[in-house]
NUVOVO-424237 format. One record per residue: x, y, z of N, C-alpha, C in turn; residue number from 1; residue in one letter. Coordinates in pm, whole numbers. Atoms other than C-alpha are relative to their C-alpha. Example, Ala and Ser with C-alpha at 12.3 -4.5 7.8 and 13.67 -1.06 7.14 Angstrom:
% NUVOVO-424237
nxx, nyy, nzz, caxx, cayy, cazz, cxx, cyy, czz, k, r
89, -119, 0, 1230, -450, 780, 90, 120, 0, 1, A .
-82, -119, -6, 1367, -106, 714, -77, 109, 73, 2, S .
***
This chain:
% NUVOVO-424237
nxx, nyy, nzz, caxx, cayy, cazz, cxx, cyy, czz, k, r
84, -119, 0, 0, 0, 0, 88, 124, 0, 1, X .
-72, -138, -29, 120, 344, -83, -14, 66, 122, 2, X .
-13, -124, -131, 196, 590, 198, 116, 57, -39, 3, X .
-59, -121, 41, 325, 949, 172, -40, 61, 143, 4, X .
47, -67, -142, 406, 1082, 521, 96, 134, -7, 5, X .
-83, -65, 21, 532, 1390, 517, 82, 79, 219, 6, X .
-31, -47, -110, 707, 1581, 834, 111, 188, 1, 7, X .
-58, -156, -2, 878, 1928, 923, -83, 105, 8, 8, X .
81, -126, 26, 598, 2142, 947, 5, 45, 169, 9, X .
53, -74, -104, 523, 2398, 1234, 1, 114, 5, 10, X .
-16, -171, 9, 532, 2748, 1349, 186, 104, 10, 11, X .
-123, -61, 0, 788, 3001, 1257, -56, 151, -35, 12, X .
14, -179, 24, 795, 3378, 1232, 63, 20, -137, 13, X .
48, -52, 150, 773, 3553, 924, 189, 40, -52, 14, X .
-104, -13, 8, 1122, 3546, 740, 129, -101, 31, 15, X .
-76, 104, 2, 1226, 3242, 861, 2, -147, -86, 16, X .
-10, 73, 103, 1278, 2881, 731, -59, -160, 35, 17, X .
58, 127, -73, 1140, 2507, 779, 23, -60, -178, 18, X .
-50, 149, 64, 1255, 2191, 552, -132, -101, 3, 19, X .
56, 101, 24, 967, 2003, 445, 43, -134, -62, 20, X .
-24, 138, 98, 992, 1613, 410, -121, -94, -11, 21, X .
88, 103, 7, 792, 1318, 272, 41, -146, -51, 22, X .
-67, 153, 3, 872, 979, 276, -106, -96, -40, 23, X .
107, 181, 92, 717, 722, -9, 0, -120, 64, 24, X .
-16, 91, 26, 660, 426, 59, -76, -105, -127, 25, X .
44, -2, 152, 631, 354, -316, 56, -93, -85, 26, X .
-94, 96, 86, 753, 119, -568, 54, 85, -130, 27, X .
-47, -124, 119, 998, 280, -864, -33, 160, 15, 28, X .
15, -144, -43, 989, 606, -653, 49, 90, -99, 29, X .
-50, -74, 96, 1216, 735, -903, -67, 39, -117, 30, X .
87, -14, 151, 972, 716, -1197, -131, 72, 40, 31, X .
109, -104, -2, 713, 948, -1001, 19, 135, 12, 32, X .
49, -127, -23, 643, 1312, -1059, -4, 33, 110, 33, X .
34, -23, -129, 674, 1434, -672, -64, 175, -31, 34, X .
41, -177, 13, 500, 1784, -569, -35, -23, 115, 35, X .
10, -33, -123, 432, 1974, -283, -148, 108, -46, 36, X .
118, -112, 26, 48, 2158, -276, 5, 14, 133, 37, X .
16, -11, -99, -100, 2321, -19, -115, 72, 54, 38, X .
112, -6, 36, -399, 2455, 97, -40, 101, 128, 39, X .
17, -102, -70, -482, 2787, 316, -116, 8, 81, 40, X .
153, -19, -78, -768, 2824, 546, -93, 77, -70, 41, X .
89, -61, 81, -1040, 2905, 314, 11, 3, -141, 42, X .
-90, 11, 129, -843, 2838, 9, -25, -107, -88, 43, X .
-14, 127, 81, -832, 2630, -269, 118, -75, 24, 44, X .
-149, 44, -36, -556, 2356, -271, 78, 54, -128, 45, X .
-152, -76, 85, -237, 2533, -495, 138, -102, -41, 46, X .
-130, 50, -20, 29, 2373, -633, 151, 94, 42, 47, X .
-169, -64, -79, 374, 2497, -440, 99, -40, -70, 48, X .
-125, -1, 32, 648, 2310, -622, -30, -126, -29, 49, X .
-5, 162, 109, 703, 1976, -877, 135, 30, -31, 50, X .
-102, 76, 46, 991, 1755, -948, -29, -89, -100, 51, X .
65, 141, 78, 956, 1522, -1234, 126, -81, 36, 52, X .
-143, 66, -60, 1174, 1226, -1231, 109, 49, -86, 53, X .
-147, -67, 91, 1439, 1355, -1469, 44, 120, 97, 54, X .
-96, -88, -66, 1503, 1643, -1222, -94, 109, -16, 55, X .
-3, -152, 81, 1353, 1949, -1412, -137, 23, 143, 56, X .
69, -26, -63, 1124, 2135, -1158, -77, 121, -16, 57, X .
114, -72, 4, 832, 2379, -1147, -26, 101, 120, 58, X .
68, -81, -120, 709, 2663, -906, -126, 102, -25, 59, X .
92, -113, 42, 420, 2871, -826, 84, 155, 22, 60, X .
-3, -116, -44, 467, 3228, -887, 59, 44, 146, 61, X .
-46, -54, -156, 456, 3308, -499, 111, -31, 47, 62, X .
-110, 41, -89, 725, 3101, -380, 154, 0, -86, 63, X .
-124, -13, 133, 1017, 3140, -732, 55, 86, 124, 64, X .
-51, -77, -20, 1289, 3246, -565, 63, -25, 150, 65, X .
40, 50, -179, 1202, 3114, -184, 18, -123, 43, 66, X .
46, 144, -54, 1100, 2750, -186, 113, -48, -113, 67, X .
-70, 94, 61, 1334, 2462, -304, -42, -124, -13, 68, X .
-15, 181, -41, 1239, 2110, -410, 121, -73, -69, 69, X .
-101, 100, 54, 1444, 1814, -457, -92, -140, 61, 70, X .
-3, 153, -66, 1471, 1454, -414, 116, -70, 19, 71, X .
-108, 55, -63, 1668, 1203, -247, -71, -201, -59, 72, X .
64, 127, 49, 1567, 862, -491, 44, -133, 86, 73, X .
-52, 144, -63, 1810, 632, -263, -89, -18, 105, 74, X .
62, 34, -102, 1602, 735, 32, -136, 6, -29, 75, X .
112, 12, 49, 1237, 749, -165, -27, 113, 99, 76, X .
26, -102, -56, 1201, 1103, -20, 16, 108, -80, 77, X .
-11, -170, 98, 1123, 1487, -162, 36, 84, 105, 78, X .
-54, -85, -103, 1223, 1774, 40, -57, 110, -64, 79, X .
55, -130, 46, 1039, 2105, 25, 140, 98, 46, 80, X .
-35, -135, -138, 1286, 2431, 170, -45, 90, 7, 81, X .
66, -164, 2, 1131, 2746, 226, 31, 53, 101, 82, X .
-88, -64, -74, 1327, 2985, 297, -108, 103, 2, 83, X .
98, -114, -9, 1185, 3370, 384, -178, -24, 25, 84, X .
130, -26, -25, 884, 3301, 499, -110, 85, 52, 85, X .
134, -109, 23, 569, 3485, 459, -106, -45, 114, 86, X .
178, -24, -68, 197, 3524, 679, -5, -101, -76, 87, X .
38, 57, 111, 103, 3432, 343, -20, -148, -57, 88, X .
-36, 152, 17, 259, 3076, 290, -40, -97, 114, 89, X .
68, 84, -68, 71, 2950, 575, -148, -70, -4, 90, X .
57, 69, 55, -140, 2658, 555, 45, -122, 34, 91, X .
-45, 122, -14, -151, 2240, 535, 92, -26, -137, 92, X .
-47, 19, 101, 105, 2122, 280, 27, -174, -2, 93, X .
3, 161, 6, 59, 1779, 142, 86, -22, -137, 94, X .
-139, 52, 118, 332, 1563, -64, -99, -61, -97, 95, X .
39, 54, 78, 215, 1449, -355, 71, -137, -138, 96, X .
-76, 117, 128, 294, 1160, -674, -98, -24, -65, 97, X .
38, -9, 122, 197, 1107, -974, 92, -83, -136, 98, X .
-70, 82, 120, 259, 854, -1247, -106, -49, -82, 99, X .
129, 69, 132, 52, 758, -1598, -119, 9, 107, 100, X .
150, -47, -48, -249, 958, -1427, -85, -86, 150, 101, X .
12, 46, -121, -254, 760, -1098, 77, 104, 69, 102, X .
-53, -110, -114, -177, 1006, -793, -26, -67, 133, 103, X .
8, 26, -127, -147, 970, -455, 35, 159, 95, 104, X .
13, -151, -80, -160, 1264, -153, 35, -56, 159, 105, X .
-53, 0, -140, 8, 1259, 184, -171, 43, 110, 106, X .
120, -71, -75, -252, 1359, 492, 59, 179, 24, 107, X .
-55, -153, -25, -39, 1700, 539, 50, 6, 98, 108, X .
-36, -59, -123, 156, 1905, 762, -15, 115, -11, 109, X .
76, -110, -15, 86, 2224, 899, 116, 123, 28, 110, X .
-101, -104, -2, 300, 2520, 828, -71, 129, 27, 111, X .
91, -76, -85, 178, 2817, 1070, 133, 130, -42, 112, X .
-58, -152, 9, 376, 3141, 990, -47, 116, 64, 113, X .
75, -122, -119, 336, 3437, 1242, 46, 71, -45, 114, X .
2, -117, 81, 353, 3769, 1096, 87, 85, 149, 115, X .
***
């Protein structure tokens, strides 16, 4: 059974930084699309940041510049960083995967930013 747990979330003041992780337990981790969405109190859910497996990666608007993903294929793990953090960027952020139109979604963690 898939599972996508992710961890690192909590509160930080505005400007600072927190290391999101999520840990597959997936088969041919390497051959999935990872991403990081996330989803604001009152909000739609957003995508935050994609890895495909070749490497090449994606961001929204808001975070270019801020947020970093990667992966770590030996350990079947993605890593969000977000640096400078905003009010704004607070919210649940759930790991995501994606392969030939099958997906899967972490339960989330909760990134609280205090202004």
């Amino acid at each position: 059974q898939v599972q996508l747990v992710e961890s690192g979330g909590g509160l930080v003041q505005a400007g600072g930084s927190l290391r999101l992780s999520c840990a597959a337990s997936i088969n041919a981790f390497s051959r999935y699309t990872m991403a990081w969405h996330r989803q604001a109190p009152g909000k739609e859910r957003e995508l935050v940041a994609q890895i495909t497996s070749d490497g090449r990666t994606n961001y929204a608007d808001s975070v270019k510049g801020r947020f970093t993903i990667s992966r770590d294929n030996a350990k079947n793990t993605v890593y969000l960083q977000m640096n400078s953090l905003k009010f704004e960027d607070t919210g649940v952020y759930y790991c995501y995967a994606m392969r030939w139109g099958t997906t899967y979604w972490g339960q989330g963690t909760q990134v609280t930013v205090s202004s």
